[in-house]
N, C-alpha and C positions, 0 to 999 in steps of 0.2 A: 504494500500500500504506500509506503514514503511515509515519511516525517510530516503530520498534520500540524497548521498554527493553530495558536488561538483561534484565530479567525472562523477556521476552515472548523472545527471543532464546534466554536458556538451555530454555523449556520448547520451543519449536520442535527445538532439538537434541538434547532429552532424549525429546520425542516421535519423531523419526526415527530414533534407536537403536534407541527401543521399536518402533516399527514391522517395524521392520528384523528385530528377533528376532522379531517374531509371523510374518512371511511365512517366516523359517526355522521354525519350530517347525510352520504350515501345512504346509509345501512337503516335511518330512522324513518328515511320517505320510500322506503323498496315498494314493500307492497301498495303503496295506496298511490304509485306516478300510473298516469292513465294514458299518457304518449309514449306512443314503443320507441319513437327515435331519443327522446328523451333517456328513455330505462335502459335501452343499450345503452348510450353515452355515459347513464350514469355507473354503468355496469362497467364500462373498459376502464371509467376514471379509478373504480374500484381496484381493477385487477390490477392496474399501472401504478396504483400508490401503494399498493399492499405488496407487490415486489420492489417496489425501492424502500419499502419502510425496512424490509431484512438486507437489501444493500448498505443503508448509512444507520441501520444498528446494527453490523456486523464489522463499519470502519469505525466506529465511535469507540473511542478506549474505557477501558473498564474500570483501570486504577492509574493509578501514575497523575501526572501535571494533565490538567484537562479536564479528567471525570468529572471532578465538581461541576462542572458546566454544565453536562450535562444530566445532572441526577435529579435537579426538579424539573418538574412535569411543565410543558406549557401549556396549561390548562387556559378557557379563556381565549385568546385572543380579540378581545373585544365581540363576540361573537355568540355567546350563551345564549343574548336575547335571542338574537337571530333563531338560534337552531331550536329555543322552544317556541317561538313565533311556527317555527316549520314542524315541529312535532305536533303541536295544537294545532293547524291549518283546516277550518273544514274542508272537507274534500274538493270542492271545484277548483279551490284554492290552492290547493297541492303543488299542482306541476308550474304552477309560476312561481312561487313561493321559493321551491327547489332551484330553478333557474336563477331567481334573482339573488337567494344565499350561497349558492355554490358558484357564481359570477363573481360575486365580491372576493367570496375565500380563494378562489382560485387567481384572481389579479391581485390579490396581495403575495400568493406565493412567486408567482411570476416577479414580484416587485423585488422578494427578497434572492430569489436567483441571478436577475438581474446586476445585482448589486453585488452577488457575490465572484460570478463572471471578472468583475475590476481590479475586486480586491483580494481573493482568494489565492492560496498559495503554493499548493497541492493541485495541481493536473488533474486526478481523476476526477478531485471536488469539483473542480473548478466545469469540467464535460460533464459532471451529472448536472450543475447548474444552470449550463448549457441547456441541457434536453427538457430540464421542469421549465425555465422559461420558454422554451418553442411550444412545448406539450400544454401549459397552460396558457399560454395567451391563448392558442388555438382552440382550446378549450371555451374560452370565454366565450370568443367568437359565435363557435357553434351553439351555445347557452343564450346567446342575443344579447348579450353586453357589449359594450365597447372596452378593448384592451387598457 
């Protein structure tokens, strides 16, 4: 893997939180989204975060200079409303609801990829920041947000 910075260390921690709340915010509207093009989308975003969630907690160190970083949780993200706004949704409500909370969460992971692309120190980090900001702006896009 190489020698992670700080840097590179807090955005792997910051991105598996994120992660972590996009598979809930998925996983909370499964059954009640009523557009199939929606439910697939929301289904590959699934399968694409939940394989990078065991790539960068598999390069996040465990003990040593670092771990502390990442060993709380980033719970939150300004976002709790949100996702119980979306768990409470009455149904007609759902599939916008979905779109317009996983739009927002998704343009901020893009925002912190982006960001880490400049400053990042570590090559691998730096190509998987690469691929979450193409993969979610794109994302947005198809959700009906603008990036």
């Amino acid at each position: 893997m190489g020698e992670l910075s700080g840097i590179d260390v807090v955005f792997l921690g910051t991105m598996v939180g994120h992660s972590e709340r996009t598979l809930q915010i998925v996983r909370s509207s499964r059954d009640r989204v009523r557009d199939d093009a929606l439910r697939t989308l929301a289904a590959a975003i699934e399968a694409t975060e939940a394989d990078e969630l065991v790539t960068m907690r598999g390069w996040l160190p465990t003990t040593g200079p670092g771990a502390s970083a990442t060993a709380h949780h980033h719970e939150g993200h300004g976002d709790d409303a949100a996702l119980d706004r979306l768990r409470n949704a009455p149904a007609p409500d759902v599939d916008r609801m979905l779109r317009e909370v996983l739009a927002d969460h998704q343009r901020s992971a893009a925002d912190l990829a982006r960001a880490q692309v400049g400053v990042g120190r570590n090559e691998r980090v730096r190509d998987l920041a690469r691929r979450i900001e193409q993969s979610r702006t794109a994302e947005v896009e198809l959700l009906g947000g603008t990036p």
